[in-house]
N, CA, C and O atoms as a CHARMM CRD file, in Angstrom:
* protein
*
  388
    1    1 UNK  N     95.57900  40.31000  93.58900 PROA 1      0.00000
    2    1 UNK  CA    96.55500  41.16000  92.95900 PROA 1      0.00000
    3    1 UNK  C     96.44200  41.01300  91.44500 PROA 1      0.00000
    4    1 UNK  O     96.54600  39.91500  90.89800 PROA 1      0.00000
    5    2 UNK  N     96.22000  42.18900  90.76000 PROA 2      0.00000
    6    2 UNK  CA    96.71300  42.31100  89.12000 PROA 2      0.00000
    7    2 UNK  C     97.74900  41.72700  88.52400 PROA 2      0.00000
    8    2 UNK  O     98.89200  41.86800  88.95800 PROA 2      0.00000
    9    3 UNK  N     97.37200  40.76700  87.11200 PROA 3      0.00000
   10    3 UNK  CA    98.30800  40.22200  86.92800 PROA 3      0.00000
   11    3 UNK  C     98.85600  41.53600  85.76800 PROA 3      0.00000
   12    3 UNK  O     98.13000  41.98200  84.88000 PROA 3      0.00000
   13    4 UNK  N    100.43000  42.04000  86.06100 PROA 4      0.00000
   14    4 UNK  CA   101.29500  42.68200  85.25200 PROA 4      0.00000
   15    4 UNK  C    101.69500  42.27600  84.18700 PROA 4      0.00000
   16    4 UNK  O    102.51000  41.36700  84.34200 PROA 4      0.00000
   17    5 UNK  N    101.44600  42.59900  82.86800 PROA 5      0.00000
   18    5 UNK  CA   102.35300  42.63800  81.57600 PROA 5      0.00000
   19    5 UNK  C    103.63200  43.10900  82.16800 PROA 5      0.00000
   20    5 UNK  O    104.10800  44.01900  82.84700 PROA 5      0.00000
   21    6 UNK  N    104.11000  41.37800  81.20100 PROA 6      0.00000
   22    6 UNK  CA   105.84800  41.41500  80.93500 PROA 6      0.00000
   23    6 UNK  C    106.08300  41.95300  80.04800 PROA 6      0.00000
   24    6 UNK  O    105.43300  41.83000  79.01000 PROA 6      0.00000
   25    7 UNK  N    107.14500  42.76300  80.19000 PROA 7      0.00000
   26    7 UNK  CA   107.53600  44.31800  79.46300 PROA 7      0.00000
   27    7 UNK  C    108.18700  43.27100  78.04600 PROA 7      0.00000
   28    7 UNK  O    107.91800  43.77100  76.95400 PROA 7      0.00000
   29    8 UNK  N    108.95800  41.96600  77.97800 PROA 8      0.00000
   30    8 UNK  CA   109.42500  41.51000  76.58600 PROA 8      0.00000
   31    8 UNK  C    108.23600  41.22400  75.70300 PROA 8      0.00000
   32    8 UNK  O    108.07800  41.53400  74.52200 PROA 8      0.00000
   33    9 UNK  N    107.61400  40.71600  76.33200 PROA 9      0.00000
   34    9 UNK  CA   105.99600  39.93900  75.79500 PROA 9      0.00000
   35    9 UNK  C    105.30100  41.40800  74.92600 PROA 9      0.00000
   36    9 UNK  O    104.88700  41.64600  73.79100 PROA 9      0.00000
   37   10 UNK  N    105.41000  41.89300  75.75800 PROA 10     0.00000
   38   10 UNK  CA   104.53300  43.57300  75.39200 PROA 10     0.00000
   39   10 UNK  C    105.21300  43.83300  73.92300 PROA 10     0.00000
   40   10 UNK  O    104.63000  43.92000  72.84300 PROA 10     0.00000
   41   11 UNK  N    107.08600  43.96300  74.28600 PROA 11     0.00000
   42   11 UNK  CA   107.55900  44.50800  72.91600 PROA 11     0.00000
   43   11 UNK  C    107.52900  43.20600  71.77500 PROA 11     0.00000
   44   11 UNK  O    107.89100  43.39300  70.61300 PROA 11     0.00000
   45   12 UNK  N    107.10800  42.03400  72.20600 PROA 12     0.00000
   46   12 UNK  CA   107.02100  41.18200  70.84000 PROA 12     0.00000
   47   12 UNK  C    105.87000  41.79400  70.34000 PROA 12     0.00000
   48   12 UNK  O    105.79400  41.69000  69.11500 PROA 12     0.00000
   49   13 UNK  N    105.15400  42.26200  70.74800 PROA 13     0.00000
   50   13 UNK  CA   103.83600  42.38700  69.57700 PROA 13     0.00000
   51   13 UNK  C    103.66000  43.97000  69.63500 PROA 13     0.00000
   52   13 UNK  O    102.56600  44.35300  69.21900 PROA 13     0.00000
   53   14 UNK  N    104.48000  44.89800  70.04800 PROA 14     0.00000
   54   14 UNK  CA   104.77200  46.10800  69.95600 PROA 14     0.00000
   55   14 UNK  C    105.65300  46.56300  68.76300 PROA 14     0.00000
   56   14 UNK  O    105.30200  47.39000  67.92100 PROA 14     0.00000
   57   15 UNK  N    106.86200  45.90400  68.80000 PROA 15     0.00000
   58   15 UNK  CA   107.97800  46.22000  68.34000 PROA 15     0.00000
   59   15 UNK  C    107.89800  46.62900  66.61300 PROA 15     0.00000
   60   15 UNK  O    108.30300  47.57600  65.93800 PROA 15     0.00000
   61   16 UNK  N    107.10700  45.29400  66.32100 PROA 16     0.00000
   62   16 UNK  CA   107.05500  45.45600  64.14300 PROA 16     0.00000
   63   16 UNK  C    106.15600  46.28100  64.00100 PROA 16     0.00000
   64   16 UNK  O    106.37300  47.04500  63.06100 PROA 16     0.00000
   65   17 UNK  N    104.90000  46.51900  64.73000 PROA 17     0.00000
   66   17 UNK  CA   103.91200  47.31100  64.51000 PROA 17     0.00000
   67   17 UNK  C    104.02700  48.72000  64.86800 PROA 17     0.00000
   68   17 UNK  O    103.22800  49.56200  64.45800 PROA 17     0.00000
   69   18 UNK  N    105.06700  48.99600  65.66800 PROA 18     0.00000
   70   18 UNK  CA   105.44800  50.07500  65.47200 PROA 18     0.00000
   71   18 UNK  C    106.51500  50.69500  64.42400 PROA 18     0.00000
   72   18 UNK  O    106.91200  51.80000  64.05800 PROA 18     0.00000
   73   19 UNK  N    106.70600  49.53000  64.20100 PROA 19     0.00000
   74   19 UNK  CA   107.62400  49.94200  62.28700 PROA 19     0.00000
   75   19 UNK  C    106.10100  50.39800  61.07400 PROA 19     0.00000
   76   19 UNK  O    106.11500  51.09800  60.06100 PROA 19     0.00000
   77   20 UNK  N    105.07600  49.73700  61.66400 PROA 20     0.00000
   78   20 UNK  CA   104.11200  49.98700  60.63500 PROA 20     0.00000
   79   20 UNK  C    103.73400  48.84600  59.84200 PROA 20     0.00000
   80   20 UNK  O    102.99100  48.90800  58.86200 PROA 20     0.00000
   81   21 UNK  N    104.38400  47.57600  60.39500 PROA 21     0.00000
   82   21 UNK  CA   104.16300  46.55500  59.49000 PROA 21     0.00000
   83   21 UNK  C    103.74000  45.73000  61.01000 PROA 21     0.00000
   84   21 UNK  O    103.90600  46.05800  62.18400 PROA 21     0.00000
   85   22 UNK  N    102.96000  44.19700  60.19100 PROA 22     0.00000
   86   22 UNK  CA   103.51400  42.86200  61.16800 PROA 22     0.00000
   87   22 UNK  C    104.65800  42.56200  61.25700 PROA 22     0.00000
   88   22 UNK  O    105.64300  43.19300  60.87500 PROA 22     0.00000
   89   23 UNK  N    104.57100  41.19300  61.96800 PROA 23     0.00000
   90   23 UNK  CA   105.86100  40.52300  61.95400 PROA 23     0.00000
   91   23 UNK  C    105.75800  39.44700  61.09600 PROA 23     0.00000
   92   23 UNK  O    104.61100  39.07800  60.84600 PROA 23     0.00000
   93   24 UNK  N    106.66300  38.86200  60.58900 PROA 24     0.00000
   94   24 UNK  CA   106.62000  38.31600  59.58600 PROA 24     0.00000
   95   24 UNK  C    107.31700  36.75600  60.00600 PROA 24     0.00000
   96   24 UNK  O    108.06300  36.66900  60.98200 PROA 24     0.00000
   97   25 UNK  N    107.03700  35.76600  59.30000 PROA 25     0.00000
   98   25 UNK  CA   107.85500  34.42600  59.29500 PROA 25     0.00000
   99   25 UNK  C    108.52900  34.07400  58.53200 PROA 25     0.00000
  100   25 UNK  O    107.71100  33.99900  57.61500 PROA 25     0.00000
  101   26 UNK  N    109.60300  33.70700  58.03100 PROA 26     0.00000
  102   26 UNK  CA   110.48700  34.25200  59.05700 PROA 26     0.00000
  103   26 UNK  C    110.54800  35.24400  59.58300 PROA 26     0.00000
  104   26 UNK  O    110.11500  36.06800  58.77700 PROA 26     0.00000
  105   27 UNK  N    110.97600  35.99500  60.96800 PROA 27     0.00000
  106   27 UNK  CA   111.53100  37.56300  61.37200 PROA 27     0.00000
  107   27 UNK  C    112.35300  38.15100  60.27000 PROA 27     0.00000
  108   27 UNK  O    113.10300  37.43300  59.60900 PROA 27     0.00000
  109   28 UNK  N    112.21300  39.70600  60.00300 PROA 28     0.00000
  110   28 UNK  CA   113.48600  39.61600  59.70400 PROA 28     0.00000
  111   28 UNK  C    114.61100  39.66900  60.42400 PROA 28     0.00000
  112   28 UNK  O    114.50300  39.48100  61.63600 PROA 28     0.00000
  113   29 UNK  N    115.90700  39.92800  59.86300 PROA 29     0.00000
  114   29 UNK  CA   116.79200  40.53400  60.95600 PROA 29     0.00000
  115   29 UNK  C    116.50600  41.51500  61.96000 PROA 29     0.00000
  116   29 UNK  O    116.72700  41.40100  63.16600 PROA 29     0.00000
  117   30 UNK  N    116.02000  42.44000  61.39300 PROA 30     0.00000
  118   30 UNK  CA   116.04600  43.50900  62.46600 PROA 30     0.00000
  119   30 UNK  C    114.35400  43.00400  63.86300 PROA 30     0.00000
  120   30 UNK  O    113.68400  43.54700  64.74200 PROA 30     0.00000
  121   31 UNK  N    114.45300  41.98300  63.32300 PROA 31     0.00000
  122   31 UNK  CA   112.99700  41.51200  64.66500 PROA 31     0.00000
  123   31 UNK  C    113.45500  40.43500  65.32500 PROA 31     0.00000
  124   31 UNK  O    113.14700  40.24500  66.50200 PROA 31     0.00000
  125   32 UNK  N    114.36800  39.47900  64.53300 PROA 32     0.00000
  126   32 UNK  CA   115.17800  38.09200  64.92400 PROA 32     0.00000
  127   32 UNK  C    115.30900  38.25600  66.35000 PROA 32     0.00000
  128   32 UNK  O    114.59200  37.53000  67.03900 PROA 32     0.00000
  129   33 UNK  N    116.03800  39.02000  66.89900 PROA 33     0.00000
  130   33 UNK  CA   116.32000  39.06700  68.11600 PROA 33     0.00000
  131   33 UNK  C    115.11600  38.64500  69.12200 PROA 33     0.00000
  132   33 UNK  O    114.96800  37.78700  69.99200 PROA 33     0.00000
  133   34 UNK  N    114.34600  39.66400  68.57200 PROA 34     0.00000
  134   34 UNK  CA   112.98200  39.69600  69.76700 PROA 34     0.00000
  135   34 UNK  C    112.36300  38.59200  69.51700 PROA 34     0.00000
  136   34 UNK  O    112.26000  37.74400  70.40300 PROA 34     0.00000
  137   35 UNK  N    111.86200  38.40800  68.32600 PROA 35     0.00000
  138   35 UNK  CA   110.97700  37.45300  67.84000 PROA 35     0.00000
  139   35 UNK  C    111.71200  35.86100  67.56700 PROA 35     0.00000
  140   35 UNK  O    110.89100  34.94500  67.54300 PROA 35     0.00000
  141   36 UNK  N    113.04800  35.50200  67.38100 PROA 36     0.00000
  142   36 UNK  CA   113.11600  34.51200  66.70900 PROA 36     0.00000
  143   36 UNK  C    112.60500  33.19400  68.28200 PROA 36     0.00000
  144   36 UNK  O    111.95700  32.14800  68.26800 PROA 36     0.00000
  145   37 UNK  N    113.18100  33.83400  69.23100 PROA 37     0.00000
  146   37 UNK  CA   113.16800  33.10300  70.18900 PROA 37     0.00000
  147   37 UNK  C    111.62900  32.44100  70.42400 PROA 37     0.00000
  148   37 UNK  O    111.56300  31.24000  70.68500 PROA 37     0.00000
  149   38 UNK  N    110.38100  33.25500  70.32700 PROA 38     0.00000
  150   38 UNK  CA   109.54700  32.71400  70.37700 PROA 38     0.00000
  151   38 UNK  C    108.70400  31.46600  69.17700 PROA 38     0.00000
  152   38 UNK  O    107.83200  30.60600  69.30000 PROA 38     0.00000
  153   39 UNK  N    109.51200  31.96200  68.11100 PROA 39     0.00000
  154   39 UNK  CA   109.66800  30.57100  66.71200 PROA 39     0.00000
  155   39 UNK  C    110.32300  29.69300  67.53300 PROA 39     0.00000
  156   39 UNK  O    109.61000  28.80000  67.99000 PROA 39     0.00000
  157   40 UNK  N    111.52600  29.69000  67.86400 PROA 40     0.00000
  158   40 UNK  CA   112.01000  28.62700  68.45300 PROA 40     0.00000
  159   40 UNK  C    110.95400  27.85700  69.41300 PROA 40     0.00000
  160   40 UNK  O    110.56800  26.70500  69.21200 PROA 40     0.00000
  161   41 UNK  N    110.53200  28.72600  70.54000 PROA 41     0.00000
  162   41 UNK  CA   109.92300  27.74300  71.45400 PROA 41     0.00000
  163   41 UNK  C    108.59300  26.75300  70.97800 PROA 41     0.00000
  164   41 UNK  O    108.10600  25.69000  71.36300 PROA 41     0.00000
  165   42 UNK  N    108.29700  27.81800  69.84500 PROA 42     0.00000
  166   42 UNK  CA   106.91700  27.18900  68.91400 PROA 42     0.00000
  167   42 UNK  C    107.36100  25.42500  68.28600 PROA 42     0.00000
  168   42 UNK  O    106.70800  24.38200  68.27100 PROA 42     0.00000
  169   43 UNK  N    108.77900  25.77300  67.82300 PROA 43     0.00000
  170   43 UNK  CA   109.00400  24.56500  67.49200 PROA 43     0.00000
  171   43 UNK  C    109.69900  23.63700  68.45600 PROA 43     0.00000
  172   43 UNK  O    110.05300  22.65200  67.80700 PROA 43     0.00000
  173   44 UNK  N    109.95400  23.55200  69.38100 PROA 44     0.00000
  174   44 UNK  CA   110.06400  22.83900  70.58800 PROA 44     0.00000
  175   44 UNK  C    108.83600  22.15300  71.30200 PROA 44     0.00000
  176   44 UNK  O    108.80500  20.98600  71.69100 PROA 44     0.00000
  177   45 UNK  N    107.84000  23.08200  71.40100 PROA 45     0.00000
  178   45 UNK  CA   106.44200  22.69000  71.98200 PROA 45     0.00000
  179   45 UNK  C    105.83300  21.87400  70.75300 PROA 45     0.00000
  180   45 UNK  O    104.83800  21.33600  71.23800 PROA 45     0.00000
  181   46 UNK  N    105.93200  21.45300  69.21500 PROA 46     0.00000
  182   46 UNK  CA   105.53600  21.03800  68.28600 PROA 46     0.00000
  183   46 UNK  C    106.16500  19.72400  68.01900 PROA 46     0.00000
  184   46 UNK  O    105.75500  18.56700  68.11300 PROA 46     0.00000
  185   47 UNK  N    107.30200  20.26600  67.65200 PROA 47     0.00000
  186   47 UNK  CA   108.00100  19.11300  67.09400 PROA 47     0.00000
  187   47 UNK  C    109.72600  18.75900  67.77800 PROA 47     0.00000
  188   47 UNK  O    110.60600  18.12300  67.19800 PROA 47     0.00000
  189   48 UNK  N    109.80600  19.41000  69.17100 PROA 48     0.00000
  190   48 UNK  CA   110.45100  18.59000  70.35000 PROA 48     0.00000
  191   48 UNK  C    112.00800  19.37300  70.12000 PROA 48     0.00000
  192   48 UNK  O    112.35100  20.15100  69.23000 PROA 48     0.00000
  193   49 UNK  N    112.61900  18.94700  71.04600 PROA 49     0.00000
  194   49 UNK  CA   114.16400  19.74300  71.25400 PROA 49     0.00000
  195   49 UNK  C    115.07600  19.22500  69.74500 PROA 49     0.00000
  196   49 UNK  O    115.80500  19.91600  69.03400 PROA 49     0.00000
  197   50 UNK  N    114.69500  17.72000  69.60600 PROA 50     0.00000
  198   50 UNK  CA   115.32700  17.38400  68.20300 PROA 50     0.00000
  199   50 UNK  C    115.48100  18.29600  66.74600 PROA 50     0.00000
  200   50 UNK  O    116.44300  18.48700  66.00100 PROA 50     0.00000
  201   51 UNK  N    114.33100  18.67000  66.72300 PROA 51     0.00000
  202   51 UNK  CA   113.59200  19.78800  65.50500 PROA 51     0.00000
  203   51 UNK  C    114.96200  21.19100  65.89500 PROA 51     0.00000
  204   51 UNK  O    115.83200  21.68600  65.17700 PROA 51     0.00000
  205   52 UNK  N    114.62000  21.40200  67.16300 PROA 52     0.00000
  206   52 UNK  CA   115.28300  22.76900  67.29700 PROA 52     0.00000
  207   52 UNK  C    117.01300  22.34500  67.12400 PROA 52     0.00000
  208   52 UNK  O    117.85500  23.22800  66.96200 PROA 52     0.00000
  209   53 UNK  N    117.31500  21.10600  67.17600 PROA 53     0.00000
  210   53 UNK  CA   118.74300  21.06600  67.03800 PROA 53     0.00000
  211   53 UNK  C    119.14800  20.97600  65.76600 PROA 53     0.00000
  212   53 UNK  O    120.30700  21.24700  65.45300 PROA 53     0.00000
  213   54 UNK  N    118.07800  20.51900  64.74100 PROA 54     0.00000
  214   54 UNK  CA   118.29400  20.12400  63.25100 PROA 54     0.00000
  215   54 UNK  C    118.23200  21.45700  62.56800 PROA 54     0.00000
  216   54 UNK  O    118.66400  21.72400  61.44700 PROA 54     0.00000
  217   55 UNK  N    117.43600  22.50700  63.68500 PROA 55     0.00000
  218   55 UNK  CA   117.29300  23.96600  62.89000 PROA 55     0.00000
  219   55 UNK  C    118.38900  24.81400  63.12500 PROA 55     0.00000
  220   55 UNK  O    118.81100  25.70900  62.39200 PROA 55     0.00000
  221   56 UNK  N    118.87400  24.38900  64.38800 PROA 56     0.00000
  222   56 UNK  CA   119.85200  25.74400  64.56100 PROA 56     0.00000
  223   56 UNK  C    121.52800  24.97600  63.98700 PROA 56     0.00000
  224   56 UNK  O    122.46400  25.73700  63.74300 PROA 56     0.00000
  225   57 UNK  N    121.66800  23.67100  63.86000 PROA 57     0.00000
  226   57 UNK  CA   122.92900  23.15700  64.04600 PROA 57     0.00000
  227   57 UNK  C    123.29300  23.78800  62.40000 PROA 57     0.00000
  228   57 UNK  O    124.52400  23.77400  62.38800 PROA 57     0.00000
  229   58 UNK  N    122.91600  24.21700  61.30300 PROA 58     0.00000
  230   58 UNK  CA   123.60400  24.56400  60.28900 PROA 58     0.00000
  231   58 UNK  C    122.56800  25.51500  59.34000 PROA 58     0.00000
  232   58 UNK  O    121.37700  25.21700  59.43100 PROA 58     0.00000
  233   59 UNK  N    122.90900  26.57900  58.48200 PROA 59     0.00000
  234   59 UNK  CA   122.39100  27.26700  57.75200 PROA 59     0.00000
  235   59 UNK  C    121.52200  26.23000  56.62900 PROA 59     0.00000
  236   59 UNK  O    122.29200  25.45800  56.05700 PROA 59     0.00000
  237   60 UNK  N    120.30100  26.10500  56.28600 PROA 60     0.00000
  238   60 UNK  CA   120.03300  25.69400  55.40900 PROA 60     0.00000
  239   60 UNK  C    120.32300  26.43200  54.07700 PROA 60     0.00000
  240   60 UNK  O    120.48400  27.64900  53.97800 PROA 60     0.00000
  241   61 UNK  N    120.38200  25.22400  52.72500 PROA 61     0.00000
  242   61 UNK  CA   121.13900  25.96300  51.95600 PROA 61     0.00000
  243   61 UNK  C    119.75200  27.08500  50.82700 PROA 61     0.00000
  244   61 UNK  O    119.95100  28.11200  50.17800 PROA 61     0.00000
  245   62 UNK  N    118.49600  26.30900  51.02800 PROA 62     0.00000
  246   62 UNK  CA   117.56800  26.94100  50.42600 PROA 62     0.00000
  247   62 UNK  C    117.01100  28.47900  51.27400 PROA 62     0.00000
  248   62 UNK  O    116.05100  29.18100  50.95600 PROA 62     0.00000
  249   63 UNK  N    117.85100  28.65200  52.26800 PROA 63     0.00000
  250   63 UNK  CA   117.52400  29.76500  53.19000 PROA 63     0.00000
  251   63 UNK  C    116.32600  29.28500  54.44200 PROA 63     0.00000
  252   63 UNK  O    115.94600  28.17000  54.80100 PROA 63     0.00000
  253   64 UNK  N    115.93100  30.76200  54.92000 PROA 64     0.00000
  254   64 UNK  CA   115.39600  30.33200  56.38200 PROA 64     0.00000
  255   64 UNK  C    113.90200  29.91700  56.03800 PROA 64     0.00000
  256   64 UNK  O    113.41900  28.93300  56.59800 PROA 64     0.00000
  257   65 UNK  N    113.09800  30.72300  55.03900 PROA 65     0.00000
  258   65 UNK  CA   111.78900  29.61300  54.96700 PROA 65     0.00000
  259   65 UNK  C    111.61300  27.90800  54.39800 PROA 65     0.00000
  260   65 UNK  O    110.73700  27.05400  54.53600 PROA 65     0.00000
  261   66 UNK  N    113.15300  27.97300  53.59300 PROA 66     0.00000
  262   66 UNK  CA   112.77500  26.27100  53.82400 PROA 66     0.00000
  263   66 UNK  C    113.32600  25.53500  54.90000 PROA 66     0.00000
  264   66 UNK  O    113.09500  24.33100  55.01200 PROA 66     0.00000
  265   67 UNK  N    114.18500  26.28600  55.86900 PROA 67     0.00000
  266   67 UNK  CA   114.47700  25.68300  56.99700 PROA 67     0.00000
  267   67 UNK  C    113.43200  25.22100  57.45900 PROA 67     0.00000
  268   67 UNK  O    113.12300  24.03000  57.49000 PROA 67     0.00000
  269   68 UNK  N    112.49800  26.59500  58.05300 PROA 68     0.00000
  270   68 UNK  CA   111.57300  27.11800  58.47500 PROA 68     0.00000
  271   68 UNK  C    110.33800  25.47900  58.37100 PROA 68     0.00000
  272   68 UNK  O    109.91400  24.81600  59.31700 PROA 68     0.00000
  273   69 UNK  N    110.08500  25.29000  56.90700 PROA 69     0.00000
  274   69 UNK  CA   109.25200  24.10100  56.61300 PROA 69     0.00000
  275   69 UNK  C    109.71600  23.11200  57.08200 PROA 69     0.00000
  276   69 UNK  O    109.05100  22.45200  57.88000 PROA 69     0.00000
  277   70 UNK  N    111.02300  22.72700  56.70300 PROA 70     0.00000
  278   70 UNK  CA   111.76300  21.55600  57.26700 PROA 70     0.00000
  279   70 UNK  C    111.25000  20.90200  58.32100 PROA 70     0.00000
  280   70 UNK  O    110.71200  19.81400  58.52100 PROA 70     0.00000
  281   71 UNK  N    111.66000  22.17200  59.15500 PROA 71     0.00000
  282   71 UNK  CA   111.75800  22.06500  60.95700 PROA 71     0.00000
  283   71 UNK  C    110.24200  21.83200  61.37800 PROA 71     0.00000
  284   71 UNK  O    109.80200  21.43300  62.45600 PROA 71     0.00000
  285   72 UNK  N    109.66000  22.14700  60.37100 PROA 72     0.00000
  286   72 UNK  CA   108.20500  21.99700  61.11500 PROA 72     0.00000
  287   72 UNK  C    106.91800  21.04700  60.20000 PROA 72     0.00000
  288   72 UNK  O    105.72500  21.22000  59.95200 PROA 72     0.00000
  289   73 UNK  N    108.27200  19.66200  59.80600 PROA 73     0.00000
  290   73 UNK  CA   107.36400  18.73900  59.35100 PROA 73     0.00000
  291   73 UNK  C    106.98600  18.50700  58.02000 PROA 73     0.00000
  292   73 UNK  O    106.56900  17.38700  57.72100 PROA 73     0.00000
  293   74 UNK  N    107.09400  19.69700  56.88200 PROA 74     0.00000
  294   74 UNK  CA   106.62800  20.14100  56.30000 PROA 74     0.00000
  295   74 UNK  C    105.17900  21.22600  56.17300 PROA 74     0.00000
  296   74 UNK  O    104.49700  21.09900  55.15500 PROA 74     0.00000
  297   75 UNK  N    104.96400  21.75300  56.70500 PROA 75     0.00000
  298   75 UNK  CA   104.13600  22.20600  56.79400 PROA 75     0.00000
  299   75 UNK  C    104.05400  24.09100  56.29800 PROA 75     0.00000
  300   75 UNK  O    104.53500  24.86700  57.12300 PROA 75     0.00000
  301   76 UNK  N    103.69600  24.45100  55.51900 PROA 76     0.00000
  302   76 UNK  CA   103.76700  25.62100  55.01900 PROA 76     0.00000
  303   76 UNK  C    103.76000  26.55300  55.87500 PROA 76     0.00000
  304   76 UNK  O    103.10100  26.56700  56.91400 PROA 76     0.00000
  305   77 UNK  N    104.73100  27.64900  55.35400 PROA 77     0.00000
  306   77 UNK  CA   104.97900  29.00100  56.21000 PROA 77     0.00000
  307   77 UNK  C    103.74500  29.49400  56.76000 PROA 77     0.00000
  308   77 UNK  O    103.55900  29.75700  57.94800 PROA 77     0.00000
  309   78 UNK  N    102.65300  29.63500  55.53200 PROA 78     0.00000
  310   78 UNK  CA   101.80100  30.38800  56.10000 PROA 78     0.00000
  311   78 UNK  C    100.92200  29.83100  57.10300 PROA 78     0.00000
  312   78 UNK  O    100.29600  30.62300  57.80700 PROA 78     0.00000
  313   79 UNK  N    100.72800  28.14500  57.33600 PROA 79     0.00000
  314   79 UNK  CA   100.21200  27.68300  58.07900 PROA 79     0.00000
  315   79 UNK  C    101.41400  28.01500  59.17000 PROA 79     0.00000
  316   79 UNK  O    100.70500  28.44500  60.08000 PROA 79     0.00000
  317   80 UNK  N    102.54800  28.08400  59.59400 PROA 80     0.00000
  318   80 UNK  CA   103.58300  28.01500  60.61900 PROA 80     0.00000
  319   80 UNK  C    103.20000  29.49600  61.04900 PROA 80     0.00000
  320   80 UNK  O    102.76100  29.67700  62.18500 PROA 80     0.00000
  321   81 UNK  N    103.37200  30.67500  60.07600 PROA 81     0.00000
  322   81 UNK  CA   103.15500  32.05100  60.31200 PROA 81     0.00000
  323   81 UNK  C    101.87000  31.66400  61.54900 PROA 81     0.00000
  324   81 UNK  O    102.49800  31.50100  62.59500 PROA 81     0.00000
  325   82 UNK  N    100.39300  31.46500  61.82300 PROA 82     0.00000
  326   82 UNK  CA    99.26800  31.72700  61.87100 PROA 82     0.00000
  327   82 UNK  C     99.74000  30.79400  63.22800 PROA 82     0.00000
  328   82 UNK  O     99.52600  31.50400  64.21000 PROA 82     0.00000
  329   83 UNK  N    100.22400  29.65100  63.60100 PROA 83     0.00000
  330   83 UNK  CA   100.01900  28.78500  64.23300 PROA 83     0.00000
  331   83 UNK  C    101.35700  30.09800  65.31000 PROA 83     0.00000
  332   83 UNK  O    101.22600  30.20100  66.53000 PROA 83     0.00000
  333   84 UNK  N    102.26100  30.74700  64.68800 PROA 84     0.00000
  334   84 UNK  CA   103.35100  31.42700  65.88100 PROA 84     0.00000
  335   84 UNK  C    102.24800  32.58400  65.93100 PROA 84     0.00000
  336   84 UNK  O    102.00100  32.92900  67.08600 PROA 84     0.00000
  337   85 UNK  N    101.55400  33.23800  64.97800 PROA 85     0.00000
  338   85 UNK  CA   100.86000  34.08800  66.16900 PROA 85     0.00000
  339   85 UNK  C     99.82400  34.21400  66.81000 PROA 85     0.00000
  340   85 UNK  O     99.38100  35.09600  67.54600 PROA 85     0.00000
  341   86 UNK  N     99.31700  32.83700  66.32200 PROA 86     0.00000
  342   86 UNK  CA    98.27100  32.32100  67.88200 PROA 86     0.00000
  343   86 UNK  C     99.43200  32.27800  69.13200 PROA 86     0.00000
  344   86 UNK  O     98.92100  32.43300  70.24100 PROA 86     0.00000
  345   87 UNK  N    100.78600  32.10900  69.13400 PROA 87     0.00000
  346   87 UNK  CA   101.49200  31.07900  69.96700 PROA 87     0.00000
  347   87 UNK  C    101.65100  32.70500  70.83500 PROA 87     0.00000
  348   87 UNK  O    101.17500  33.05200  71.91600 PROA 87     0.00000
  349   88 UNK  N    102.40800  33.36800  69.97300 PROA 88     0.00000
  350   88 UNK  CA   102.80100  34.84900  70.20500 PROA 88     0.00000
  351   88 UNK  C    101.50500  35.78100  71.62700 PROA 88     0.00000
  352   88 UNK  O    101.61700  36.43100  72.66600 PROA 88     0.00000
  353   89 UNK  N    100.39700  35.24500  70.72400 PROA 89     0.00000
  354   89 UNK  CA    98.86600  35.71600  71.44900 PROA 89     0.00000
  355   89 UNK  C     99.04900  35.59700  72.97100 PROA 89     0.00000
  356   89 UNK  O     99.02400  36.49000  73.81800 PROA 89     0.00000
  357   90 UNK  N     99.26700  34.09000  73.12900 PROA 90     0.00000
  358   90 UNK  CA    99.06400  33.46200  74.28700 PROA 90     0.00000
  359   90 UNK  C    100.14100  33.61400  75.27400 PROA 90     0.00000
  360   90 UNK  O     99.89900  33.54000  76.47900 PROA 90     0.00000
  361   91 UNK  N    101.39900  33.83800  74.78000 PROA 91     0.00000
  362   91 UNK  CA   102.43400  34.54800  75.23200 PROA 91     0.00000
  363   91 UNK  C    102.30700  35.79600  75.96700 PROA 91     0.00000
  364   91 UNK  O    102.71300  36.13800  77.07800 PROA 91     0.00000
  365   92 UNK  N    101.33300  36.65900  74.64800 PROA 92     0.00000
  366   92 UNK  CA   101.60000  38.33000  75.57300 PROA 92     0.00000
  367   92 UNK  C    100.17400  38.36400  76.05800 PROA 92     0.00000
  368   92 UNK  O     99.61400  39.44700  76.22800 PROA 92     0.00000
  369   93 UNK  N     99.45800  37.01700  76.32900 PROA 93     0.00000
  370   93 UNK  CA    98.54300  37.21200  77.46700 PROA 93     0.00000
  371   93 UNK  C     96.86100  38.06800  76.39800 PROA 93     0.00000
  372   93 UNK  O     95.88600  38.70300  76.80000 PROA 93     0.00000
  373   94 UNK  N     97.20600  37.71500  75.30600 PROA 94     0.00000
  374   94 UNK  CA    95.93200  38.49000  74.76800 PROA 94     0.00000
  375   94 UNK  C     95.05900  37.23300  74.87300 PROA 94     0.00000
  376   94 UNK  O     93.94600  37.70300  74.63700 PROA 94     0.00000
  377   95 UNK  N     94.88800  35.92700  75.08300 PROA 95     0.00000
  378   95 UNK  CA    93.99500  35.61900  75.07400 PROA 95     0.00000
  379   95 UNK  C     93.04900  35.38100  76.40800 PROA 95     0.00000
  380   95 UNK  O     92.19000  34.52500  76.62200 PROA 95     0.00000
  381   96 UNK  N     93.45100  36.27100  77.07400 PROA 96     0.00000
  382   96 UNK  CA    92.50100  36.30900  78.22200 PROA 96     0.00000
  383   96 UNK  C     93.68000  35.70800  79.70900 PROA 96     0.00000
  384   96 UNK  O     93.88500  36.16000  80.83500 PROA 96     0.00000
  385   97 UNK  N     94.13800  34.68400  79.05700 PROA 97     0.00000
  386   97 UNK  CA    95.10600  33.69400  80.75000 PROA 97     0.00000
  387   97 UNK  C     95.81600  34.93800  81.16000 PROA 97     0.00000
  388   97 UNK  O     96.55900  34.93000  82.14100 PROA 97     0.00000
């Protein structure tokens, strides 16, 4: 039997590109919804449920990309950007699994 695309998976990597842009790291608002969840799991599978409680328990005051670094060690957006959409990839099944 064919394995079926999951219709959420589909609209994560549907959804910004049909605005005409990527998606971006942070999401913005209007992608948060779809997209933030899979940042989250990125940083769970990285740097453990702790990370995700230090990210969501309060607004950082430098905003969401230095959360963003915080939460992930230090490690620069654009390295975090590249590492969620390999993560994103493997999610909506583009890399072959």
């Amino acid at each position: 039997m064919a394995r079926r695309p999951d219709p959420a998976r589909t609209a994560c990597n549907r959804a910004p590109a049909a605005r005409g842009r990527a998606a971006a790291v942070p999401p913005n608002l209007r992608d948060a919804t779809l997209l933030g969840g899979t940042l989250i799991d990125l940083l769970a599978r990285e740097e453990g449920a702790q990370a995700v409680g230090r990210l969501v328990r309060k607004l950082h005051p430098d905003g969401a990309g230095a959360a963003l670094t915080e939460a992930f060690a230090g490690r620069s957006l654009s390295h975090t950007e590249a590492a969620w959409r390999s993560h994103l990839g493997h999610i909506a099944g583009a890399d072959g699994r």
